[in-house]
OpenMM code with the backbone's topology and positions (N, CA, C; nanometers):
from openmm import Vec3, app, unit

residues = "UNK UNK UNK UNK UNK UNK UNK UNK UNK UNK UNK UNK UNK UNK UNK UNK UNK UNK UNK UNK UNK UNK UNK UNK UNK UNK UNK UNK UNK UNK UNK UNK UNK UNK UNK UNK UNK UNK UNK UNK UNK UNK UNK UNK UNK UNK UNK UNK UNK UNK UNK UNK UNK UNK UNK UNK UNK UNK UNK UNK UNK UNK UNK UNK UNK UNK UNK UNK UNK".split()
positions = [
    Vec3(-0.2485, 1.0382, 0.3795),
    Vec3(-0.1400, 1.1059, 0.4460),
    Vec3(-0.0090, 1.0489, 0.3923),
    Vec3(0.1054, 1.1640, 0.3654),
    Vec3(0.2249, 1.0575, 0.2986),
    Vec3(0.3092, 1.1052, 0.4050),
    Vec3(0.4141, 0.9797, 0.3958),
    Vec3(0.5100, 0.9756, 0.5028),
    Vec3(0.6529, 1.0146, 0.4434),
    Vec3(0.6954, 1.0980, 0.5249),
    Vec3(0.8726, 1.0762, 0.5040),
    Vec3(0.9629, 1.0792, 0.5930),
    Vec3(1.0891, 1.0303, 0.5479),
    Vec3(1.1944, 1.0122, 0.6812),
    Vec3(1.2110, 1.1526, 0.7271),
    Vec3(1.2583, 1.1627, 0.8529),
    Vec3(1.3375, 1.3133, 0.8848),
    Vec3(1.5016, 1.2835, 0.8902),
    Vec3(1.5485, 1.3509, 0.8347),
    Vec3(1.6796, 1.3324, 0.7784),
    Vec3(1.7999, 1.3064, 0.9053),
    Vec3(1.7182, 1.4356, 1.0195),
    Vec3(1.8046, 1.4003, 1.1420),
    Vec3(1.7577, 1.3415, 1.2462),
    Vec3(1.6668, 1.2886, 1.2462),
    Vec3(1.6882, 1.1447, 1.3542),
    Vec3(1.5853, 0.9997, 1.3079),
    Vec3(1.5699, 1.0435, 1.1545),
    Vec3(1.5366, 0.9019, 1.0970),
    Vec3(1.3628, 0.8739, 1.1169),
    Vec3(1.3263, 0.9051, 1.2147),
    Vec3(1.1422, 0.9308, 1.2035),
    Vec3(1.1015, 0.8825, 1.0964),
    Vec3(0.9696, 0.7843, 1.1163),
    Vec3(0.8829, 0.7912, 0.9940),
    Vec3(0.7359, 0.8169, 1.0447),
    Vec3(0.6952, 0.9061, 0.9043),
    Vec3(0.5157, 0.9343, 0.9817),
    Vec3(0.4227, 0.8100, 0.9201),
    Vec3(0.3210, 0.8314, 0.8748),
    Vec3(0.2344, 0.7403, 0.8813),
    Vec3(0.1839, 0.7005, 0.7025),
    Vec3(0.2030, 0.6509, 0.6204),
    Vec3(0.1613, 0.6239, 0.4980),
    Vec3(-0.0206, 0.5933, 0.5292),
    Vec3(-0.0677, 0.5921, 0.4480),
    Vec3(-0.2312, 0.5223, 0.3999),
    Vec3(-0.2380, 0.4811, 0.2997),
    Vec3(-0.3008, 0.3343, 0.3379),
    Vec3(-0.2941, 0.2521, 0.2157),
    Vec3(-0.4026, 0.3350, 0.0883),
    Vec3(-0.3756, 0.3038, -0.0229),
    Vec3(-0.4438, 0.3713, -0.1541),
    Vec3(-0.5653, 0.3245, -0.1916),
    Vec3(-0.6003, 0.1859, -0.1157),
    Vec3(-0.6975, 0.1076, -0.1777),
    Vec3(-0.8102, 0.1432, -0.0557),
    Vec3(-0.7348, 0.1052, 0.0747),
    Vec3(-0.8258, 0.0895, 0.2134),
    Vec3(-0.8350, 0.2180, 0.3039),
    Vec3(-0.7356, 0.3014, 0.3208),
    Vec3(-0.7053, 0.3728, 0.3989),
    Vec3(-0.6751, 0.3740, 0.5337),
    Vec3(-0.6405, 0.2190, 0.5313),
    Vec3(-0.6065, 0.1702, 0.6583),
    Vec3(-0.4361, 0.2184, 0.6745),
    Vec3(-0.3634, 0.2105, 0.7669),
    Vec3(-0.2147, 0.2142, 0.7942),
    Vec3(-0.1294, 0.1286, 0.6527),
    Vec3(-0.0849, 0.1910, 0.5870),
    Vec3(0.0217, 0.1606, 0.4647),
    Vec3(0.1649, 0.0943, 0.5339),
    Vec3(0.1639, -0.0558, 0.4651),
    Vec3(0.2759, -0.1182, 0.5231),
    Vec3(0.4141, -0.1270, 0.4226),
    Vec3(0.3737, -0.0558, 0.3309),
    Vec3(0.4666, -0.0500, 0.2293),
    Vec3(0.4391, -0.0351, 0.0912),
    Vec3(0.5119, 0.0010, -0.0382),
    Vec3(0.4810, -0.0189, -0.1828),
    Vec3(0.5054, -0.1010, -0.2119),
    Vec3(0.3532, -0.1415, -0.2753),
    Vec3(0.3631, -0.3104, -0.3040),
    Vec3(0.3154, -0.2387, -0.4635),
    Vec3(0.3407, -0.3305, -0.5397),
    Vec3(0.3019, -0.3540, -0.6701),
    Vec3(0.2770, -0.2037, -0.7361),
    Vec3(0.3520, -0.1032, -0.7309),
    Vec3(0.3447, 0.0090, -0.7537),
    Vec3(0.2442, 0.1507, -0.6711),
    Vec3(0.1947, 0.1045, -0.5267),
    Vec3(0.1395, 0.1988, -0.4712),
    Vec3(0.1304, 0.1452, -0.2753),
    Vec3(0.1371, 0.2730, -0.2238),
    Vec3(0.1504, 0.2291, -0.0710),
    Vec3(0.0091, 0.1356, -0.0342),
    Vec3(0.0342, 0.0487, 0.0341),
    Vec3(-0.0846, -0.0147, 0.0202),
    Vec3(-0.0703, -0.1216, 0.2389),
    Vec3(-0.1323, -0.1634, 0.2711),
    Vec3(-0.1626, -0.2514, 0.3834),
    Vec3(-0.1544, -0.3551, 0.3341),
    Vec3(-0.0878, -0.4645, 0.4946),
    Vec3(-0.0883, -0.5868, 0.4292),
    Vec3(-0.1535, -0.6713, 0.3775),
    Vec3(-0.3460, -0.6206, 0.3956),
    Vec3(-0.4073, -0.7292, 0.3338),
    Vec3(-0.4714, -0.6640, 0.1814),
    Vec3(-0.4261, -0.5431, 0.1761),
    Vec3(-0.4638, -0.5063, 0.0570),
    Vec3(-0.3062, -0.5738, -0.0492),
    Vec3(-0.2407, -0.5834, 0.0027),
    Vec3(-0.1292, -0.6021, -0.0847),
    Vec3(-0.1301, -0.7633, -0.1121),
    Vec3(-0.2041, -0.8425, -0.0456),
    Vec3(-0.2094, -0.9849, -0.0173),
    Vec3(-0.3548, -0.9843, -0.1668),
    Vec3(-0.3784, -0.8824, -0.1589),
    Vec3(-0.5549, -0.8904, -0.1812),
    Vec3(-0.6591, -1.0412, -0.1083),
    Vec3(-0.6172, -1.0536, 0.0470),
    Vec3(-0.6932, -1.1823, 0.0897),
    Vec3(-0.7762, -1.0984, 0.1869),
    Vec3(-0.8809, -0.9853, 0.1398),
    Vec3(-0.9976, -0.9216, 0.2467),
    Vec3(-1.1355, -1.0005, 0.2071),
    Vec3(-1.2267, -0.9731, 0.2722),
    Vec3(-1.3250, -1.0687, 0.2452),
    Vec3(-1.4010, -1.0058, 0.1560),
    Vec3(-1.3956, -0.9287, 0.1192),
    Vec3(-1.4958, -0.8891, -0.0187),
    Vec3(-1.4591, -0.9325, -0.1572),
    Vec3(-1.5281, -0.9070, -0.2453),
    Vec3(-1.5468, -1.0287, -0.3731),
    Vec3(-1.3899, -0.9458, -0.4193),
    Vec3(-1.3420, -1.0989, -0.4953),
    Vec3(-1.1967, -1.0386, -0.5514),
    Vec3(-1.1987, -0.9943, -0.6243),
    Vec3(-1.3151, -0.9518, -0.7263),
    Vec3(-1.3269, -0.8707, -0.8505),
    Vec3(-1.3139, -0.7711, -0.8262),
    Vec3(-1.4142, -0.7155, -0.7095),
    Vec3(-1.3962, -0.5782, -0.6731),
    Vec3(-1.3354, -0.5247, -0.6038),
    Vec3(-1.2365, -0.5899, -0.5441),
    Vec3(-1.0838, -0.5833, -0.4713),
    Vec3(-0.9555, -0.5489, -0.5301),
    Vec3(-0.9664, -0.6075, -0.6835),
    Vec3(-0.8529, -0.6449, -0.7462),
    Vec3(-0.8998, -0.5198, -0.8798),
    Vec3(-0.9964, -0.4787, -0.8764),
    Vec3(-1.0625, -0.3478, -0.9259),
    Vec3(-1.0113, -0.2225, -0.8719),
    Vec3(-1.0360, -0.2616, -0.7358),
    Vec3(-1.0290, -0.1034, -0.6284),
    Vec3(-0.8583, -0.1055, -0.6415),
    Vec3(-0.8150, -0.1947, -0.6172),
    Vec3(-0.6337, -0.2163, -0.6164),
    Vec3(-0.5883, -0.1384, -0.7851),
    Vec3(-0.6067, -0.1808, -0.8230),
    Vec3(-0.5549, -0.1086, -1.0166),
    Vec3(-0.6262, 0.0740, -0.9950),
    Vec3(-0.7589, 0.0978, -0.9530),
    Vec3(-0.8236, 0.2671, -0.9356),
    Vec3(-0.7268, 0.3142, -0.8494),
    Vec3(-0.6243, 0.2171, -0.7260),
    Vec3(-0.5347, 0.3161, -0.6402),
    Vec3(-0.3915, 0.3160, -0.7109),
    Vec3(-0.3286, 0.2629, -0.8299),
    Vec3(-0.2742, 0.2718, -0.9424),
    Vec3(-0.1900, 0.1533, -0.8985),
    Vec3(-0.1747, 0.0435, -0.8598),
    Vec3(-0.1137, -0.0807, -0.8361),
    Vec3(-0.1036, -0.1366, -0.9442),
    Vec3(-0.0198, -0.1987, -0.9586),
    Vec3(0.0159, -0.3035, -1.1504),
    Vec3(0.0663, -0.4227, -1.1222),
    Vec3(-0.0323, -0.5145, -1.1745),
    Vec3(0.0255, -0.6260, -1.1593),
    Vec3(0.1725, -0.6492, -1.2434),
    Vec3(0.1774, -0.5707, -1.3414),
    Vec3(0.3402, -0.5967, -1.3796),
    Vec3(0.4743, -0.5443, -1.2348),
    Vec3(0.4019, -0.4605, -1.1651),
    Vec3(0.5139, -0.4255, -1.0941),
    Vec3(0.5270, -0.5143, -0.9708),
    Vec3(0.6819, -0.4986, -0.9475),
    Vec3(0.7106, -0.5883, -0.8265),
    Vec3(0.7272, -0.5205, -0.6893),
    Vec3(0.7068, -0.5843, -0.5554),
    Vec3(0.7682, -0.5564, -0.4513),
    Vec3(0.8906, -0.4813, -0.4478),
    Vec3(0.8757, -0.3732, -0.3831),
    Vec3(0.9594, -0.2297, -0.3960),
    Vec3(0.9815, -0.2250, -0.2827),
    Vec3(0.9352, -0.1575, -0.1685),
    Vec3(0.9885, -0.1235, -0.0203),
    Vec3(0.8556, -0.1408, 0.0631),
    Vec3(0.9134, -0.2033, 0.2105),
    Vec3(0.8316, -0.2213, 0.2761),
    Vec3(0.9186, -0.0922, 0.4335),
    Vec3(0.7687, -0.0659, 0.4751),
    Vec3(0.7857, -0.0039, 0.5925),
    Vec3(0.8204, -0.0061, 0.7095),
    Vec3(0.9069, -0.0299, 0.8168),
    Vec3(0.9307, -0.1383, 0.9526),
    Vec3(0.7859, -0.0734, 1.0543),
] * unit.nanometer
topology = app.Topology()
chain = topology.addChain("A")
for resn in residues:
    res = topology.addResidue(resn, chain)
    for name in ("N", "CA", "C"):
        topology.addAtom(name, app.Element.getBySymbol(name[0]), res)
């Protein structure tokens, strides 16, 4: 689901993270992502974490962009 502001009274809807599909706390490293996907500290193996993170198009070259309140 993608979120956007409403212009007249500022609203935001709901992002989903790219990796988890849990609630999106912001674009981290080039894609909306949750805070523990953006941490990558979930308990599954970090290979296949840090796998699934790059398939939802995240880059480790990119930096912290915007976070969501």
């Amino acid at each position: 689901m993608e979120t956007l502001y409403n212009a007249n009274n500022l609203t935001l809807s709901t992002f989903v993270c790219q990796v988890c599909e849990e609630p999106a706390r912001g674009f981290h490293f080039g894609a909306f992502t949750c805070e523990g996907c953006k941490g990558k500290n979930r308990t599954s193996c970090k290979a296949c974490r840090y796998t699934a993170c790059l398939d939802a198009g995240m880059s480790p070259q990119s930096e912290f962009l915007a976070s969501v309140p």
